[in-house]
Every structure is written in C-alpha cells, then in structure tokens.
C-alpha positions in Angstrom: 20.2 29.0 102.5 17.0 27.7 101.1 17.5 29.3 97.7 20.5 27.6 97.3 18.6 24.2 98.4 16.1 24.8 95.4 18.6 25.6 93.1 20.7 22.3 93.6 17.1 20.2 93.3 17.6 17.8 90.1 13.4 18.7 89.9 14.0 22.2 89.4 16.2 21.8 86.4 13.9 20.8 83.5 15.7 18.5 80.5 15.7 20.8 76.8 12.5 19.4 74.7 14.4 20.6 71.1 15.5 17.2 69.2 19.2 17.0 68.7 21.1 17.4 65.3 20.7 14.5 64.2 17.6 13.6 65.1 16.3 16.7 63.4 18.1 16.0 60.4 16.6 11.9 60.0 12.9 13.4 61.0 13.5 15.9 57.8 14.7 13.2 55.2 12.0 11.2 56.7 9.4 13.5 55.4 10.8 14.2 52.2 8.7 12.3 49.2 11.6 10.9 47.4 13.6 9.0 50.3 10.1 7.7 51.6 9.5 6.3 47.9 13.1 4.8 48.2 12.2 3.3 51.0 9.0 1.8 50.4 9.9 1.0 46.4 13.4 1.0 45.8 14.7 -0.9 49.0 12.7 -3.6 48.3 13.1 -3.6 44.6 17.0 -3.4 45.1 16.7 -6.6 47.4 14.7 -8.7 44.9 16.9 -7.9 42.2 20.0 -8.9 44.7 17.8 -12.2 45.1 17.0 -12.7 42.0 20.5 -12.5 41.0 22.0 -14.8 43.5 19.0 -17.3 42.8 20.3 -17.0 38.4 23.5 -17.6 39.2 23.5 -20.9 39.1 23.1 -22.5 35.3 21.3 -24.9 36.4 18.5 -22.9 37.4 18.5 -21.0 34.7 18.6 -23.7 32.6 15.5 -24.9 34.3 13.2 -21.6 33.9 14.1 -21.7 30.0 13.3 -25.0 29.6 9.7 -24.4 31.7 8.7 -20.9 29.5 9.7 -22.9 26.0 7.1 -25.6 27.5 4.7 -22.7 28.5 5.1 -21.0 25.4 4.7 -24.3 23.0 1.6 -25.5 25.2 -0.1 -22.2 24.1 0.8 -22.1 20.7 0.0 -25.7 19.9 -4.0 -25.3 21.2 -6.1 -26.1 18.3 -7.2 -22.4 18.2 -4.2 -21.6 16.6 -3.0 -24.4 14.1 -3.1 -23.8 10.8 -4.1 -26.9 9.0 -4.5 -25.6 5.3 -4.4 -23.3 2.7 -6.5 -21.6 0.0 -6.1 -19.7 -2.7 -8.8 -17.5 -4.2 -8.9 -15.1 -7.4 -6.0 -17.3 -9.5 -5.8 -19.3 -12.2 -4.7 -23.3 -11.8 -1.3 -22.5 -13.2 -0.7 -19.4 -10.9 -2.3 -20.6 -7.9 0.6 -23.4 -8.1 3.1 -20.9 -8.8 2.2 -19.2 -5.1 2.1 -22.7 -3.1 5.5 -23.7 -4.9 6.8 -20.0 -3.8 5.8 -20.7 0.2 7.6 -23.7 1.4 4.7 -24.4 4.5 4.2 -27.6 6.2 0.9 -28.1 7.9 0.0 -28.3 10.2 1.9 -25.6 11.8 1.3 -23.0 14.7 -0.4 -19.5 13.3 2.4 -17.9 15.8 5.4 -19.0 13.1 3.9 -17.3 10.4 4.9 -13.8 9.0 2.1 -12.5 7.0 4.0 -9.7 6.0 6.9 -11.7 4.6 4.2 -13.9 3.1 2.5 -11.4 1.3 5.9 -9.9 -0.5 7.0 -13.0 -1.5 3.7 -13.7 -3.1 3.3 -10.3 -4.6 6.9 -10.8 -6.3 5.7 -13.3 -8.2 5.5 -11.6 -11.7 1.9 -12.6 -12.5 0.3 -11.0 -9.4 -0.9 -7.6 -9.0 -1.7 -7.6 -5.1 -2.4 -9.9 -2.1 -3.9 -10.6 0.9 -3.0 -12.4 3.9 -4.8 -13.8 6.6 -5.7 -16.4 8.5 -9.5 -17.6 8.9 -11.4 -19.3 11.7 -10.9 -22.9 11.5 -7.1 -23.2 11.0 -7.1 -22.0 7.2 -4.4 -19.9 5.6 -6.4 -17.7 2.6 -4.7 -16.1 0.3 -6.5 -13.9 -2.1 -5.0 -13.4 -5.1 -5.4 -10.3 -7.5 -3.7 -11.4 -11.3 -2.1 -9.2 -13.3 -4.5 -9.4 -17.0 -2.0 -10.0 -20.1 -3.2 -7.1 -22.9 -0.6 -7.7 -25.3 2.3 -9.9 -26.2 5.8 -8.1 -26.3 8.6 -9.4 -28.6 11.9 -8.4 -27.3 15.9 -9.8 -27.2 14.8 -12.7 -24.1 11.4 -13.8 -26.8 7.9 -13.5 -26.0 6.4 -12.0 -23.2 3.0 -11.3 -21.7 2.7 -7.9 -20.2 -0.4 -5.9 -19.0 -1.7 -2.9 -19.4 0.9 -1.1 -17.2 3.5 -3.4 -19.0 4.8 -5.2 -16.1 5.7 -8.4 -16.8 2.8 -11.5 -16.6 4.8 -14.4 -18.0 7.0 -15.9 -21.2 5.6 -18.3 -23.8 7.1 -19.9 -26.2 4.9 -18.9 -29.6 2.2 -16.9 -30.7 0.2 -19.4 -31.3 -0.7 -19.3 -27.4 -3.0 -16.8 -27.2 -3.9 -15.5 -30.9 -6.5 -12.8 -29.2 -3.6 -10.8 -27.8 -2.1 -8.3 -29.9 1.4 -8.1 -30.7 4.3 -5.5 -30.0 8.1 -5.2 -30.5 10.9 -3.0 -29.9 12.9 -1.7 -26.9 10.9 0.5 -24.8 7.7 -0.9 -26.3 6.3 -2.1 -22.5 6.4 1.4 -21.9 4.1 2.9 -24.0 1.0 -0.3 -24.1 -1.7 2.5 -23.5 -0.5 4.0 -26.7 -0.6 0.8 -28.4 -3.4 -0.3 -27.5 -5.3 3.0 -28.7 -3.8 2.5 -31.8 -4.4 -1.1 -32.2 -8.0 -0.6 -31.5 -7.6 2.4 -34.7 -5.8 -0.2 -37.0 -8.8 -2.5 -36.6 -10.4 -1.1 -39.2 -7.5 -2.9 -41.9 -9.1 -5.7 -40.5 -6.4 -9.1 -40.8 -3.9 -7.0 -42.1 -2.4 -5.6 -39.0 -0.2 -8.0 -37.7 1.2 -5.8 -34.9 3.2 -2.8 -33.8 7.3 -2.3 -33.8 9.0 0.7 -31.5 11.6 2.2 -33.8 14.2 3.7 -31.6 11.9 3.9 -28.4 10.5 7.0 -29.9 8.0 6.1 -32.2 5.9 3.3 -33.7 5.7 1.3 -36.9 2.5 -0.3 -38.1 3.2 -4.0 -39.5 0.6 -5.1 -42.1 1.0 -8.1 -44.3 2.5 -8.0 -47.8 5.2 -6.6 -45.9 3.8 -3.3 -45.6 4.7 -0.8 -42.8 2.6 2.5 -41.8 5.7 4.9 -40.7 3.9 6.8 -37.8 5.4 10.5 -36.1 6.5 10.3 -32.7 3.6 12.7 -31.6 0.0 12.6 -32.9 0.7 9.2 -34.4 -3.1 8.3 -34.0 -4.4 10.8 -36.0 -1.7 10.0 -38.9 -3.2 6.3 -38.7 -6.4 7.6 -39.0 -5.2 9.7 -41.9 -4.1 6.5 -43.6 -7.3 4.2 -43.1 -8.9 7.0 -44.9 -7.0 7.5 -47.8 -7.1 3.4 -47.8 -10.9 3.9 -48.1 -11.2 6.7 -50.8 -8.0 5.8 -53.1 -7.3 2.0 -51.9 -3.3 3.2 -50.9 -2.3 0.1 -49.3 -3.9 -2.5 -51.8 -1.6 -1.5 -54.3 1.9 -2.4 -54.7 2.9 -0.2 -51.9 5.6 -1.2 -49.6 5.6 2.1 -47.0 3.3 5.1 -46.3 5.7 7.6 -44.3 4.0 9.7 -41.9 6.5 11.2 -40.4 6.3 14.2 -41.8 2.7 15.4 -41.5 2.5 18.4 -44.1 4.1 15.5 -46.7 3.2 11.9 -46.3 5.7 9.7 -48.8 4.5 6.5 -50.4 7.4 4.2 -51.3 6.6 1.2 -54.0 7.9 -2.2 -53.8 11.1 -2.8 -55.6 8.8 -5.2 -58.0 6.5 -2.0 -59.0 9.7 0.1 -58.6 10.8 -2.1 -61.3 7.8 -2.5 -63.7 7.3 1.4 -63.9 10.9 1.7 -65.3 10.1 -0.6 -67.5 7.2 1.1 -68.8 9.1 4.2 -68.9 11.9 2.6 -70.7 8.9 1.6 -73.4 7.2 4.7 -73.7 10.1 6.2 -74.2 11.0 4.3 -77.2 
C-alpha cells in the first residue's frame, strides 16, 4: 500500500529536460551564421529601405532632397579653389594660339568641375596646325594649354591650291601665294604629301643648280620630276632617283648639259639617259643639216 502511495506522488514523477520540436529547431537556426547575419543586417536594412520608401513617396519630398544636394553640390564647386578664371596658351604662334581659343567656346569664370580635359584636348589636337596638347589646370584658377605646332617643310600644290604640310605631310595650313613663305620649298602632284622625306633629300641634292630648281612634280604618284627654269625638267626613276640627280649635277659640272638648249634629261632608264632639245634647237639643227647638205 505504500508503494502505490509513492507511485501516485506528483514529486516522484520528474518533468522530461529534452526541448521540444520546435524549440530545438529555432535554437538550431538560431546558431546558424547566415540567419543571425539576417537578423542583425538584413532585418534592419529591409526596414530602412521600407522607410525610406514610404518617406520618397511623396514628390514633394523628393523634390526637396534634389533641390538641397544641387545646393550642396554648387556650394562646393563654386569655392574659389576651383574656378577657373583664365586661360593660357604656351608653345603657339599669335595666329594659332587664336585659332585654339576660337575652337573652345569657354566663359570664365567657370567651375574646374564642368570642364572635360579630355574632350578639350581632341578638339584642340584636330586643329590641323597642332601636333599634340596638353591639358591642365594650374593653381590659381588658370586653364594652360601647351601647344606643340606642327613645323611647315614644304609647300604642296595640289587640285584645292596651296598648302603647307610638314615633314610627315599632314596638313599645317592654306595660303594663298608663294610669295608667303619663299624659304619653303615647293612640291606638286597627287600623292606628293606622301613622299616629303624623299623630297626633301632630293631638294637638299638639287641645291647644288642653285636658283634653277624651282621645285618638284609627282608624275603618276610614282615618281618625281625636277622643275628647273628655262622650262627644263630632270625625268627621275621611280627607285634610286637620288643617285640619278646626282648623276645629272655631275654631268652639268663636266659637260654643262643643262646650260644648253636642253629641254629634258630622261633618267628613267638608268643604263641610257635621253637628252631631248628644245623645239628651237630641234629646229636650228635641221636647219644646219638642210645647209650642209646643200
């Protein structure tokens, strides 16, 4: 009878210490490291990006913040520090320096934040008298350019007129006459801007006929005719035409070809130069043949 007192005692039935289900299942998610990050980052996150999206919602508001960040935004890029006031141009010449200021449309004094120094620098490197540039912008609110020109070697005569072009034959600029710049050395023919090193080399060779060069003519854009005065024309090969001009400046020293009544020297074939008379020498020989055959 007493065992079956003790039995029936709520004390001596003890309550099971395991956790149920679901409690074991929240204390496992609890400890993994993702939903804890959730909780502590993305919860959060998630309800200021709910907030924020309620708070936007309204036009007005929004309105407001755009109008405060343009005022934020122009108070900083309106401090002194960064106004440009000026510009300068260094390494040109008056009349190309002006060229670049009329190619960049700037008012100043401006903010250095609404200028594109890339953009600035292409526009001033299309300009067809400028090698290269540099753009930057110096302490004190200057805008310096610096300027490398393209240097005009020789004037080319082609179908649009008269063109200086350097020593890569890119274009520099057009005049109007020769009289412009009567150091430069003249050219003409299609294709002749492509071969100015040639040129050149051969220019410097024909110096030795002193004023009588008047310049050099691309026939067919293969080869190059030497102008001289008189109407004269050196007929050079299309390859090794400086050593045929240097054949002719010789025989011009020994035998005086080109002072007589000579109006080509054909080079073309280099085993057989051909002299050609004028028509008035063509003329007076038959005449003397005519007579000494009488």
């Amino acid at each position: 009878m007493r065992a079956l007192i003790r039995r029936s005692d709520p004390a001596a039935t003890r309550s099971d210490p395991a956790p149920s289900r679901w409690s074991w299942r929240l204390q496992r998610l609890m400890l993994t490291p993702g939903f804890r990050f959730a909780l502590r980052v993305g919860l959060p996150f998630c309800l200021a990006l709910i907030a924020g999206g309620l708070y936007l919602a309204d036009e007005k508001r929004r309105g407001a913040i755009v109008e405060k960040l343009a005022e934020a935004r122009t108070s900083i890029e309106e401090r002194p520090e960064f106004m440009v006031k000026l510009m300068a141009i260094d390494g040109a010449d008056p009349a190309l320096a002006a060229e670049v200021r009329a190619s960049l449309p700037l008012e100043f004094p401006m903010t250095s934040f609404d200028l594109n120094l890339p953009d600035l620098k292409a526009q001033i490197t299309a300009i067809n008298g400028v090698r290269s540039a540099g753009v930057r912008v110096k302490p004190g609110g200057i805008l310096h350019i610096q300027i490398t020109p393209r240097i005009p070697v020789a004037i080319w005569r082609n179908a649009k007129g008269l063109s200086l072009i350097d020593r890569d034959g890119a274009l520099v600029s057009y005049i109007s006459t020769r009289a412009e710049h009567p150091d430069l050395p003249l050219i003409a023919g299609d294709g002749a801007a492509r071969h100015v090193p040639e040129a050149l080399s051969l220019i410097k060779a024909g110096a030795a006929l002193g004023d009588r060069m008047h310049g050099l003519v691309r026939m067919g854009e293969r080869r190059w005719d030497v102008v001289l005065d008189r109407g004269q024309r050196i007929l050079l090969p299309e390859t090794g035409a400086l050593q045929a001009l240097d054949r002719v400046i010789a025989l011009e020293g020994a035998q005086e070809v080109l002072t007589r009544d000579v109006a080509r020297v054909d080079m073309r074939l280099g085993h057989r130069p051909t002299v050609r008379m004028t028509e008035e020498a063509t003329e007076k020989w038959w005449q003397i043949k005519e007579l000494s055959g009488q």
